[in-house]
N, C-alpha and C positions, 0 to 999 in steps of 0.2 A: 239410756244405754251407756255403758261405758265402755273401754278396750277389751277388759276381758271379756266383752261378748261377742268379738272380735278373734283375738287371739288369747292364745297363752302367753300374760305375761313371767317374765321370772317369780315375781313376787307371788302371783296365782298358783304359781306350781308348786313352790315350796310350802304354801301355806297347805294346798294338799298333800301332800308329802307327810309334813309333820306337825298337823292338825292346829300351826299356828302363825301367823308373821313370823318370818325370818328374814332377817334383812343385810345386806351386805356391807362392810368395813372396811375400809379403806385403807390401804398400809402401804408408807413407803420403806421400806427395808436397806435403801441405802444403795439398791445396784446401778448400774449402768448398762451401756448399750454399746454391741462393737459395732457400731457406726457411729458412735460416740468417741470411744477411747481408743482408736485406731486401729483394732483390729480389723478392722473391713476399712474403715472408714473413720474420719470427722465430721463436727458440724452437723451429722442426724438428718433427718426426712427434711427435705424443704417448708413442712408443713409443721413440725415439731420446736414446740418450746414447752418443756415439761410443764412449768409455769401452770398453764392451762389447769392442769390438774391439780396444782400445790399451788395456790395463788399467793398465798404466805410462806412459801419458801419449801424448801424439803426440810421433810420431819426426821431428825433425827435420832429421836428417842427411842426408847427400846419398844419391843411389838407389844409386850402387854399393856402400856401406856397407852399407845396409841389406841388400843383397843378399846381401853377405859375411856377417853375419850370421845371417841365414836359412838359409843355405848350410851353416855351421858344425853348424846345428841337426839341419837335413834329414843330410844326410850322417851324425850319429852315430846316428838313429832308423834309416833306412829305407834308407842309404844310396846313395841317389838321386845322380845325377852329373850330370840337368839339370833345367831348372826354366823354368816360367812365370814371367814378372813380373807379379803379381797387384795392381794399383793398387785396394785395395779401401776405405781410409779417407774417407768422405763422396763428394764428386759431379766424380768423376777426369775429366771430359770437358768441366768448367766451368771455360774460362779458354781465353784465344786458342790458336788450332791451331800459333802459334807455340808460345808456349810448351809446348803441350803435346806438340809433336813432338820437343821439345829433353828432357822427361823420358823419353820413351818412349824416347828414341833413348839416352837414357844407360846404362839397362836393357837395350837390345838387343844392346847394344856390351860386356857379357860375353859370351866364347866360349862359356858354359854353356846361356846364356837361350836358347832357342827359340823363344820365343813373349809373348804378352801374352794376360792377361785383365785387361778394364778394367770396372770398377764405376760404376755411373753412373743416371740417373734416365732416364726418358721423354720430359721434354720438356728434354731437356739433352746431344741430340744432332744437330746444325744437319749439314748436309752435307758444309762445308771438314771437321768432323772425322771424317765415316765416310768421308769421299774419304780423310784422313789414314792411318785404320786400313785401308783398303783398298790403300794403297800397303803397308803392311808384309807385306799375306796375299801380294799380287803378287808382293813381293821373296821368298817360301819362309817367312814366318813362319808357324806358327800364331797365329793372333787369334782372341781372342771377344769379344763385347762383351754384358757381364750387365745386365740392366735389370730395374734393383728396380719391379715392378707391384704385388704386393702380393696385390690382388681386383683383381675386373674389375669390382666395384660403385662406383657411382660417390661413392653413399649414406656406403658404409664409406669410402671416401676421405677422404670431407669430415670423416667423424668424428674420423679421426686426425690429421688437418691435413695430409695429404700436397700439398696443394695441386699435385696433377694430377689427369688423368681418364683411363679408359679410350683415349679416343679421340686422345690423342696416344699411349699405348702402342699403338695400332694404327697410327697414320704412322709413328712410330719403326720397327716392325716389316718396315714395307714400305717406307721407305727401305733397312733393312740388308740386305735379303734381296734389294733392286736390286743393292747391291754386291756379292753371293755370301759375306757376311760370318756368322759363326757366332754364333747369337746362343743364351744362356743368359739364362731370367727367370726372376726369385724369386719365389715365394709365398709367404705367413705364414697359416699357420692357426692359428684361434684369435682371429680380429682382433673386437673388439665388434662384437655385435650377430649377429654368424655363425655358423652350425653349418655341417656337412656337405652339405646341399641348396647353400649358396653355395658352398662349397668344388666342388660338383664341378659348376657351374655356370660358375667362372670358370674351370677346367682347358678343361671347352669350347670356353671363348671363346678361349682362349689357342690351343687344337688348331685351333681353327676356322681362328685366323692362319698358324698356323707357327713352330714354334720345335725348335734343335736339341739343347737340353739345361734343365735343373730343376732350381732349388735350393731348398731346403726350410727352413722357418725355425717352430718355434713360437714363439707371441709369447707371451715370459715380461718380466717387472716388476722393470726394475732401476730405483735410486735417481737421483735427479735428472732424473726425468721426469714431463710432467704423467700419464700413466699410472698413474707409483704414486702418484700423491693421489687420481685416480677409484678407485685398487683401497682403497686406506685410507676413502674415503665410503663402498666399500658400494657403487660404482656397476658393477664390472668380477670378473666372477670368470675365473679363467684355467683355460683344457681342462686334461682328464686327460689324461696319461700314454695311458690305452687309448684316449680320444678322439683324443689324434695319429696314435698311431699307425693306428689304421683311415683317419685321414682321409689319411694318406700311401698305406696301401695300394690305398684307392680314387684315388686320384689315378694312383698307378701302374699298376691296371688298366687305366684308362680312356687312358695313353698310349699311342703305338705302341710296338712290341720296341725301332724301335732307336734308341728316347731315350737321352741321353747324361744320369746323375744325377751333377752337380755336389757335390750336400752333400744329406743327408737327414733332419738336425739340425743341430740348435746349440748351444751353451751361453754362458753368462755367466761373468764370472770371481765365485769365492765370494763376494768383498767388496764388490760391486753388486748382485747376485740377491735381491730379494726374493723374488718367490714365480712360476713354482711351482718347488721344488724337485728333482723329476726331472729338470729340466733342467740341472742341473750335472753328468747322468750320460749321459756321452755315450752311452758304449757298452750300458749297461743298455737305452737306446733304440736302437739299433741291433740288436740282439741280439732284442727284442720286434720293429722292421718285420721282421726276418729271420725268426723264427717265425711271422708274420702271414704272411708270402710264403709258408711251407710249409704253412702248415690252407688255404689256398687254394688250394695250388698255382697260383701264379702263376709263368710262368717265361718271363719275359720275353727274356731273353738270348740271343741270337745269335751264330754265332763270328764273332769281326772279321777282317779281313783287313787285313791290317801293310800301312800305306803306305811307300814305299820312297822 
């Protein structure tokens, strides 16, 4: 057995889509975030060190480079021949829809790219830009647009400094779904103060909205964050290994069949990871939801049918 007998994952779907591997690309484009550069805020989520994701620093060469090099990657692993442009570094939707049509467009304009997935916050999606993203699904791209929520608590929000709320992640939701636009939102389980009753409290709220794919994140303690000084007082301990994974599998029950799953872990790179350490095992967590799927029998999965 594997996952996808299980669920849809991204990778399953797009292969039915368009009748082959496509794989996502990784781009940092150079934005920031106004909880970064002080328009809301400094300093960023208690949990945030972009790090994480750039573990060699931010790239800052131009998009079609970066793509080429993604490209080199993808192709020797999984041998993949198209690809999403995935703008996932900090708050890709923050800066004029000029300019940000001029990255998108640079990404698009390899023959490879199919599509976009763009990373971005709740309240950092105004209209000109989902009008923007909505011209590219018009023109035959695939587009999604991921929006980091977190919880739907508003309580845990404030605690981590996300300095948003619930209730612009529900305008955000119902502007994108005006456009017919494909929207994937992240959870973090594990965020302080949270167990399992919040976890499948904000999966609700989120079902309650609408959304057409999940991406899954435990919240582990890397370096230069105020996080790992609350976990060094004594103030913060981070879930087990068996606590994610049930809080993913109930997350998973509680969706429809034909959720599309984005990512259903994460990890850190070794030399930021404080703690916990399972999560530098990818696949050891993978392997555990995937056994959790089976004492359950959950089996979400559905056959897709290949868009043409």
């Amino acid at each position: 057995m594997a996952l996808t007998d299980y669920i849809h994952t991204f990778g399953s779907t797009m292969q039915a889509r368009f009748g082959e591997r496509v794989h996502k690309v990784s781009i940092d484009a150079g934005f920031t975030c106004p909880n970064i550069d002080g328009s809301k805020g400094r300093g960023g989520c208690t949990f945030c060190n972009n790090v994480s994701f750039s573990p060699h620093g931010r790239n800052q060469r131009p998009v079609a480079e970066q793509i080429e090099s993604g490209r080199q990657v993808i192709r020797k692993r999984t041998g993949a021949q198209r690809y999403i442009a995935y703008f996932q570094a900090y708050t890709n939707t923050y800066a004029d829809p000029k300019v940000l049509d001029k990255m998108y467009r640079e990404a698009l304009a390899e023959p490879d790219v199919v599509g976009l997935s763009v990373g971005t916050r709740p309240d950092c999606v105004p209209d000109p830009v989902l009008d923007l993203l909505a011209a590219y699904r018009e023109e035959g791209y695939e587009v999604w647009l991921e929006l980091g929520l977190q919880s739907a608590f508003d309580e845990t929000l404030d605690r981590v400094n996300r300095l948003h709320y619930f209730s612009e992640y529900r305008q955000a939701v119902r502007a994108t779904q005006l456009r017919g636009l494909q929207l994937c939102t992240h959870l973090i389980a594990g965020l302080p103060g949270e167990g399992a009753e919040h976890h499948r409290e904000t999966m609700d709220r989120v079902l309650e909205l609408g959304t057409d794919g999940l991406k899954f994140h435990p919240l582990h303690v890397v370096k230069g964050t105020m996080l790992a000084n609350e976990w060094r007082r004594g103030e913060f301990e981070p879930m087990t290994q068996e606590a994610y994974v049930n809080s993913v599998v109930d997350w998973i029950e509680q969706a429809p069949r034909e959720m599309i799953y984005h990512r259903l872990t994460a990890t850190a790179s070794e030399n930021i990871l404080l703690t916990p350490q399972w999560c530098n095992k990818k696949w050891k967590v993978l392997n555990a939801i995937e056994d959790e799927l089976a004492r359950r029998q959950v089996r979400n999965a559905m056959p897709q049918v290949k868009v043409v």
